[in-house]
C-alpha positions in Angstrom: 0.0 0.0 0.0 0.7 3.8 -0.3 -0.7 6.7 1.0 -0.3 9.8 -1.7 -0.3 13.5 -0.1 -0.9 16.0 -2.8 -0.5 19.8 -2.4 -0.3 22.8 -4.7 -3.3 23.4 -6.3 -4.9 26.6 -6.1 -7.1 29.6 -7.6 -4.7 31.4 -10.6 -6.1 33.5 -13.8 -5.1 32.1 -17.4 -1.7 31.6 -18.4 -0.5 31.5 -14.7 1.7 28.6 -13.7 1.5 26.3 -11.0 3.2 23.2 -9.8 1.3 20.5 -8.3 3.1 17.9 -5.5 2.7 14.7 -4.4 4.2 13.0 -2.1 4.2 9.2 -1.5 4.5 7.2 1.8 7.1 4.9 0.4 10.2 5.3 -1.8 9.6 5.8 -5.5 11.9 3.0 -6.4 8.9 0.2 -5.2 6.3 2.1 -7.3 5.6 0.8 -10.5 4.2 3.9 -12.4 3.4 7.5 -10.6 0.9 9.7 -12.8 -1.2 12.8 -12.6 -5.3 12.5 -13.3 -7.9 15.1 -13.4 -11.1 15.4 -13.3 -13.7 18.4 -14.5 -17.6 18.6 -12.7 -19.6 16.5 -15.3 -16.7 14.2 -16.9 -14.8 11.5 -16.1 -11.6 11.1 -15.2 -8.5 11.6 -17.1 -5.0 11.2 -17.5 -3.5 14.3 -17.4 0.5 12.8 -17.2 2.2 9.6 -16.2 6.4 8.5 -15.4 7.0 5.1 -15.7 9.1 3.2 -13.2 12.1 4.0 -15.4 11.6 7.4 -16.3 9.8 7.2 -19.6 6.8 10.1 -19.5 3.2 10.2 -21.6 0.7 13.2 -21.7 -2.4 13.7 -22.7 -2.4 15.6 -26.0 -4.2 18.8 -24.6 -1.1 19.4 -22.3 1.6 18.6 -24.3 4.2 21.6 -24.1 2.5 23.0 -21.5 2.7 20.4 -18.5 5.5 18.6 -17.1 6.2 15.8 -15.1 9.0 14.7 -12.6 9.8 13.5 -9.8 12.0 14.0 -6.7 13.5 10.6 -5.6 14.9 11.3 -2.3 11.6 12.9 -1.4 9.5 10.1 -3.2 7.5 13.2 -4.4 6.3 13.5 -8.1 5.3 17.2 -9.5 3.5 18.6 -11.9 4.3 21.5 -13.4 1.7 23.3 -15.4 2.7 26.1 -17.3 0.2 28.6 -19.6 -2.8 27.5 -17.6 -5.8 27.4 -19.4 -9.8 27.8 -18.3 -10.3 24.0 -19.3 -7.4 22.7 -17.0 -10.0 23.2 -14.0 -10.2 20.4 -12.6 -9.5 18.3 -9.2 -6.5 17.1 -10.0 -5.4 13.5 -8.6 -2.3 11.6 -8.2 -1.8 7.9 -8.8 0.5 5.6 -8.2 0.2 1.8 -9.2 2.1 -1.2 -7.5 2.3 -4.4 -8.2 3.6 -6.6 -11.2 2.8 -6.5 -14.8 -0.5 -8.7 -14.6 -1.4 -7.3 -11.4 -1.3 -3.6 -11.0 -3.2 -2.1 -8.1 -4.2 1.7 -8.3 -3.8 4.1 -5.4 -5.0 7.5 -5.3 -4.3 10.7 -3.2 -7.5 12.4 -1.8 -7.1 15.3 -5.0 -6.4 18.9 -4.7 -8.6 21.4 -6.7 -7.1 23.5 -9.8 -9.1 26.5 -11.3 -8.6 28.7 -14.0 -10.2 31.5 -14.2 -10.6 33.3 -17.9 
């Protein structure tokens, strides 16, 4: 198990910046996959930005250039950093972490911080 602590989100106009944090309860190293989801009143969940367990990244297409991932391995904290914030990044943003093997992956989520971006 984990237990994922996120932080950073906030109220900021558009094309403001924020960095969102996360941090985890055990060391990165025995995490498979650490990602960032998000979710917007009236639609489901969705990725947002994932780093694999050996430092490959994805994005969703509508960040692309404009978010970035990382993470912080002596603080088993992942960021986010979202740059040129835009109304239709408001969201509750959630981190993930899945553990396990291959066939097996378990998902873990932090409790989700809110982001809004006002136009």
């Amino acid at each position: 198990q984990v237990q994922l602590v996120e932080s950073g989100g906030g109220l900021v106009q558009a094309g403001a910046s924020l960095r969102l944090s996360c941090a985890a309860s055990r060391s990165i190293f025995t995490i498979n996959n650490m990602g960032w989801y998000r979710q917007a009143p009236g639609k489901q969940r969705e990725l947002v930005a994932v780093i694999f367990v050996g430092g490959n990244r994805n994005y969703a297409d509508s960040v692309k250039g404009r978010f970035t991932i990382s993470r912080e391995n002596a603080k088993s904290t992942v960021y986010l950093q979202m740059n040129s914030l835009k109304p239709e990044d408001t969201a509750v943003y959630y981190c993930n972490a899945q553990i396990g093997t291959t066939r097996d992956l378990k998902d873990y989520w932090g409790q989700g911080t809110q982001v809004t971006v006002s136009s």
